[in-house]
N, C-alpha and C positions, 0 to 999 in steps of 0.2 A: 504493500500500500504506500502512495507516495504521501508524504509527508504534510502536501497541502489537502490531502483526501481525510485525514485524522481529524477527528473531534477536537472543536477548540477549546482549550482549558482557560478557564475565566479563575479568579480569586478575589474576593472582595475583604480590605481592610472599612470596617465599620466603625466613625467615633462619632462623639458625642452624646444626645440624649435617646432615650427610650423610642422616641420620636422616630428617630432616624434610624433606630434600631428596627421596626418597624417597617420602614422604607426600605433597608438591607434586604429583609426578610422575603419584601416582593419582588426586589430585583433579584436575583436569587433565585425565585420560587420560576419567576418568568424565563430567565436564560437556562434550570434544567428542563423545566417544558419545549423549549424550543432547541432542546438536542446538545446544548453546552455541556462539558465536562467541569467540575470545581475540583479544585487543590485548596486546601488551608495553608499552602506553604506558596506565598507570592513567587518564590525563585522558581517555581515548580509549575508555573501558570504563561500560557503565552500572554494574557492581558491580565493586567491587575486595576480593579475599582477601586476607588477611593472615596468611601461617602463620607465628605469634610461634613465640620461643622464649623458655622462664621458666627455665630451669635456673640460674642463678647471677645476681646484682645487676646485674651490667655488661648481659648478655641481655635481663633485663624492663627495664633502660633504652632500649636499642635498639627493642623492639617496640614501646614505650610511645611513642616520639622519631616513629616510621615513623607510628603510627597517628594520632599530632598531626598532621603534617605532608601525609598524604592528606588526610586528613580537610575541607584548605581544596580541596580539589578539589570538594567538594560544592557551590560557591557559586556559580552560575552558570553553570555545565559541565553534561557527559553524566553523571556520575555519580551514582547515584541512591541507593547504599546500600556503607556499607565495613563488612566482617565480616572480623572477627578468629576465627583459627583456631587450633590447635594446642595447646602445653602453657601459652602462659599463659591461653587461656582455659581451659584445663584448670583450672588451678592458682588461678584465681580464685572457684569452686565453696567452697572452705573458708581461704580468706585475705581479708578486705575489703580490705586495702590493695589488694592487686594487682587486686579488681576494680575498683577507681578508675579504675585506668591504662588500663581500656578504655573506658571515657567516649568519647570521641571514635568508637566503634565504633557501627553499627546494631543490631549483631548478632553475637553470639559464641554458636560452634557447637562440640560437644563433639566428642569424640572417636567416641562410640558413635552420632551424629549424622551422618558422613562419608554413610553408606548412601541418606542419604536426602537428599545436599545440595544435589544438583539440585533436587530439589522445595521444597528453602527458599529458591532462590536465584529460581525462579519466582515463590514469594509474596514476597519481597524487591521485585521488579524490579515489580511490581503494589500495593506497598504503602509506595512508598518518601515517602510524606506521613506517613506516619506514625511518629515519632522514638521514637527509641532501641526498637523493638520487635525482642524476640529471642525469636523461633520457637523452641520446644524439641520435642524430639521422646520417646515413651518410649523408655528405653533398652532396647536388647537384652541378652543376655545376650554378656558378656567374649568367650567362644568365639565366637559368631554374630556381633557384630562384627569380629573378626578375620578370619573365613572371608569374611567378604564384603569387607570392604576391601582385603585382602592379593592379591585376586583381579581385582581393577581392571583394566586395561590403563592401562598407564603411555604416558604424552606424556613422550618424553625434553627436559629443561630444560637442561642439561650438556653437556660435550662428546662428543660421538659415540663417541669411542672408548674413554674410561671410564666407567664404571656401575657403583651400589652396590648387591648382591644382600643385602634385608633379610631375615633368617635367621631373626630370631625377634622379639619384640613383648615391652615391657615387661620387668620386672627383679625377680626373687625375693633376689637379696644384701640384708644387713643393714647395709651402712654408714650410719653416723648422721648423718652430713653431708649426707645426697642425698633430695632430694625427687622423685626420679625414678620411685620405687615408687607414690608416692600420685598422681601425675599420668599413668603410664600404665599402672601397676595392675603384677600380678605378671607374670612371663614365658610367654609365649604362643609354642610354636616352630612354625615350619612343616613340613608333609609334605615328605620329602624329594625326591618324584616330585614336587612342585607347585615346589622351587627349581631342578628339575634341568632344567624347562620354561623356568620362568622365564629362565635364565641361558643358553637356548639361543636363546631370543627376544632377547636382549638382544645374543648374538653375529651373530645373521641380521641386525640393523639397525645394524650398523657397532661395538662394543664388540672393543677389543682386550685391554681391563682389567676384572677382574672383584673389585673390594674385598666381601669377607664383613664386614657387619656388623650389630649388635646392639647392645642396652646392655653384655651380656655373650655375647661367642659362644662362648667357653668355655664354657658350660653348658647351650650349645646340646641341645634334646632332651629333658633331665631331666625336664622335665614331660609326656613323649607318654610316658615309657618307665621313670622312675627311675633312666635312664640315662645318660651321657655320650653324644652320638651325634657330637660333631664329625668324629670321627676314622672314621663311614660316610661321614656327609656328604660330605668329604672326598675318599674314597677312593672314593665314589660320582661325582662331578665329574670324578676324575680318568678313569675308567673308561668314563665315559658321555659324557666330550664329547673330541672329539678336534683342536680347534681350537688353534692356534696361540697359545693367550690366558696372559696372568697372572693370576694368580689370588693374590690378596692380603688376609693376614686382620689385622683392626682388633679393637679392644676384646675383645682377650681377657685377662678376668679374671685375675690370677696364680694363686692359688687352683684353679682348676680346671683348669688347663697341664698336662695329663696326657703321659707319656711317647708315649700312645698318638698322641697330636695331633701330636708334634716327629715322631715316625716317620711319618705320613703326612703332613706337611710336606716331610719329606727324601726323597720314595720320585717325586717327580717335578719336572724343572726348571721347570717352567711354574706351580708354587706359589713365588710371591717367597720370596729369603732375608729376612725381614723378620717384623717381630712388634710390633705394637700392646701393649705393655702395660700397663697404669697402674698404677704403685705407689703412690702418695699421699705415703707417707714410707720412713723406714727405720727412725727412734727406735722400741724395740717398747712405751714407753708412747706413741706416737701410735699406732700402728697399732692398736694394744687401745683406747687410746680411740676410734678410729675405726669402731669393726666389720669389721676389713677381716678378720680370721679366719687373718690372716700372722703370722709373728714375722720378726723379723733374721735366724735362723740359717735360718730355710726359704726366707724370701728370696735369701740368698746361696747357698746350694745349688740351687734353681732356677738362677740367674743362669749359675754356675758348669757347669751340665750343658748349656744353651742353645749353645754352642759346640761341645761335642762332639756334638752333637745334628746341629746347622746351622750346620755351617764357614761361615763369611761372611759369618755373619747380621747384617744391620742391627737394632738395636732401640730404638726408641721408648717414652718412658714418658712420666708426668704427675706432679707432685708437687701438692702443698697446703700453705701457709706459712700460718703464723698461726691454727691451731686451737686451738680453746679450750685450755688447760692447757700450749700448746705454750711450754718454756723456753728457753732459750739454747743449754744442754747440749742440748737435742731439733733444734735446731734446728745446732747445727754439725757434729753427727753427718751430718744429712742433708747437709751441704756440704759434708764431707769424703770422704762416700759420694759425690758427685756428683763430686767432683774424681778421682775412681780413673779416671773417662775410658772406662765402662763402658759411655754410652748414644751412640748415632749423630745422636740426636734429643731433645728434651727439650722438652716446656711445664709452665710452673709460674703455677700459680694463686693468689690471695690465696683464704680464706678467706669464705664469704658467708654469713650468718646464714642461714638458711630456715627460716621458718615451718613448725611441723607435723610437724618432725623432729627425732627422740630429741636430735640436737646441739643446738638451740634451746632446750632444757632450761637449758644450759650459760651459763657468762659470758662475751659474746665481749670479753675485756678489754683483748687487744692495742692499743695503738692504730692507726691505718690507715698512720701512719708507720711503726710499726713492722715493720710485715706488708710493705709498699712496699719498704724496706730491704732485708728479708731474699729477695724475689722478687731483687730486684735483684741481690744478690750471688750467688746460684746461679744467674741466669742467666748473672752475667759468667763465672761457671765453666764453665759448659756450651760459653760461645760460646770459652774456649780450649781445652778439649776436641775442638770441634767443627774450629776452625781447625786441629788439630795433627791430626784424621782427612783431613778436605779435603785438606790436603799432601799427608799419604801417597796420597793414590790418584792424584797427578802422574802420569803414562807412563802408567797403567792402561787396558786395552780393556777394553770393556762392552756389551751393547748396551743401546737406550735405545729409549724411545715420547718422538716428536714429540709435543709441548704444542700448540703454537701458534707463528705466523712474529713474529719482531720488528717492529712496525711503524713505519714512520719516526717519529722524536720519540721512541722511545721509551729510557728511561734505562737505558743498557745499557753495557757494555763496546765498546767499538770493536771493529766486526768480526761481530760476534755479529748472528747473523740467524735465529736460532729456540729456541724453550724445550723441553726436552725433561728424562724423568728415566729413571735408572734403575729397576734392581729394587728398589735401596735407598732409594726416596723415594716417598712415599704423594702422591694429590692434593691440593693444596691445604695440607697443612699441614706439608712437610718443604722440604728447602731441594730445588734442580733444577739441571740441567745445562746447560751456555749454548754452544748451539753456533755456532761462526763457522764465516767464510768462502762462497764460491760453493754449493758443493755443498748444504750447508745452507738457504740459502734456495731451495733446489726442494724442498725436504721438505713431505710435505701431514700436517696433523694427525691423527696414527693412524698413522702410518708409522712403523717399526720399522729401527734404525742403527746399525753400530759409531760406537765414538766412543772417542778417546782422548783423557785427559784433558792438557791443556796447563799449565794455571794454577789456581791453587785459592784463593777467596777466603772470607770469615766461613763459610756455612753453603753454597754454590752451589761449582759449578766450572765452567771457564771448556776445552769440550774442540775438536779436531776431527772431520767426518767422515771414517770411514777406509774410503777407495775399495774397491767390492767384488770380491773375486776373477775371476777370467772376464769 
């Protein structure tokens, strides 16, 4: 067989969020349907993908760092062509800087592009003498892309027994900081019968966790109907699938946290106690500067109804330090809002200029020490917050999904022989449950355990398994 008659071997490097993990998933799902071969090992691949991610500085350094560094794969290897994917070649369309950063790339494919990217990866893998050529294709229109990529069959990349059901596409919010609107355009939601498939394919192939998300799922809908639909969606899942699963909701908007949403939250156990929310700040000249369409006093009255709502509930949020105009007074408000011990979970981000958004208008004047500092300091808060929650859940039974087994070497507590989390801890970005002893390491990942908590350390706790009844 001659060598151009062979099956083309694709490999896709995946960064960033869930999101895009997600997007992996369908490109992926779509190039083995269309006959492509995959390698995990890029050296090993005649084309290698790269789904960047541009959302903040630190991200378009990461994609920019990954794309260098394949890129010397091209030198005497199988590899014939590297194409950069996702939102910084999104993002690169109306910023020259950040198209720089793909230099090192063959080929950067948009978004409205995904439809047809078998056939680019064809003429790629037939044309790879010929440098830095990047195929375009016309674009479709917003809706016709979305109905077709959202429809893929997805190759799951992640662990089997958790998977994130993406709810809707892009972001109609006004915050002035986020370039998230102009790189995947306004919010696109999906048919409820097409997630209610979705997320029933996801439990037939091993899924014991089912994270809802979006840029904003909160607002999930508004654009099919003018409506809020989360709280069918919802209540539609709970109705329609009868499987033993968590069902777990991320990036929801505060703003659009409708009573309707906390009551079909609370109306079944198999919806985590838990709430993704991001509030950015709490000063109400940040938050007006920001677009976020909150004030302090609607803030804390959400906050405050959240409990009576969802006894138990864990909640997650995001802040942002060092916003244009942001003072001292702005900022110890948010630190002393932070130290009330209000959140389960906390990420805080410095500030990143972006190009092309109302905020870049702005002086970003801080200096980067300064912004450094101030992360610094609310995160030492949060982490005694965090230790003074950990305690209290010492004695507590739970049950918990098996992560994965400890494997020898690995930097653990003595004893401890598997990762596992509760209801109150999302994948990947909250702290997890470290379970010791025998029993523990017979656990397979996806396996569902009491567990009582022994020892409680920074953001993790340290539990056993508790032998089952009968």
């Amino acid at each position: 067989m001659k060598n151009t008659d062979r099956p083309i071997v694709v490999s896709l490097v995946s960064l960033g969020c869930a999101k895009n993990t997600v997007d992996s998933e369908r490109i992926l799902g779509r190039l083995v349907e269309a006959g492509f071969l995959l390698s995990e090992d890029p050296a090993l691949a005649d084309i290698c993908l790269v789904n960047t991610c541009g959302f903040i500085h630190d991200a378009r350094e990461e994609s920019a760092a990954t794309l260098r560094e394949l890129a010397k794969l091209r030198q005497g290897g199988q590899l014939k062509a590297l194409v950069a994917l996702g939102c910084l070649a999104e993002r690169a369309l109306d910023v020259p800087e950040v198209a720089a950063t793909l230099a090192p790339a063959d080929a950067t494919v948009r978004f409205c592009d995904y439809p047809r990217l078998a056939e680019i990866c064809r003429e790629l893998a037939g044309r790879h003498s010929e440098k830095n050529r990047r195929p375009q294709a016309a674009a479709p229109a917003a809706g016709d892309y979305h109905q077709t990529f959202q429809n893929f069959p997805r190759l799951r990349i992640g662990a089997a027994h958790t998977a994130y059901l993406k709810i809707s596409e892009g972001c109609s919010n006004p915050c002035r900081f986020c370039a998230i609107p102009r790189i995947r355009g306004k919010q696109v939601s999906r048919p409820i019968a097409d997630l209610v498939r979705e997320a029933r394919e996801l439990l037939s192939i091993g899924a014991q966790e089912l994270c809802l998300i979006a840029q904003d799922t909160t607002s999930y809908g508004r654009d099919l109907s003018g409506k809020l639909l989360l709280p069918e969606l919802l209540g539609t899942l709970r109705d329609e699938i009868s499987d033993a699963v968590w069902f777990r909701l991320m990036y929801a908007y505060p703003l659009h946290l409708t009573d309707a949403v906390l009551d079909a939250l609370a109306s079944d156990s198999r919806f985590c106690p838990y709430l993704d929310l991001p509030l950015q700040h709490i000063s109400d000249a940040m938050l007006a500067g920001m677009g976020r369409g909150m004030t302090r006093a609607a803030t804390l009255a959400l906050l405050d109804r959240l409990p009576k709502k969802l006894p138990g509930l864990a909640l997650r949020t995001s802040f942002i330090v060092g916003y244009p105009g942001e003072t001292e007074k702005d900022f110890e408000e948010l630190l002393a809002f932070v130290r009330e011990g209000r959140f389960t979970h906390a990420g805080v981000f410095l500030y990143s200029h972006e190009a092309k958004t109302p905020a870049a208008q702005l002086a970003d004047s801080l200096p980067p020490a300064v912004k450094q500092a101030r992360r610094d300091a609310l995160m030492a808060a949060q982490l005694d917050v965090s230790q003074r929650r950990q305690a209290a859940r010492v004695g507590q039974e739970f049950s918990v999904l098996v992560d994965e087994p400890v494997e020898r070497g690995a930097k653990v507590p003595k004893g401890v022989r598997a990762i596992a989390r509760s209801q109150h801890e999302a994948p990947e970005v909250d702290g997890v449950v470290m379970l010791r002893g025998a029993a523990a390491g017979r656990l397979q990942p996806g396996a569902f355990a009491t567990a009582r908590v022994v020892e409680s350390l920074d953001y993790d706790v340290i539990a056993d398994v508790v032998p089952t009844k009968g």
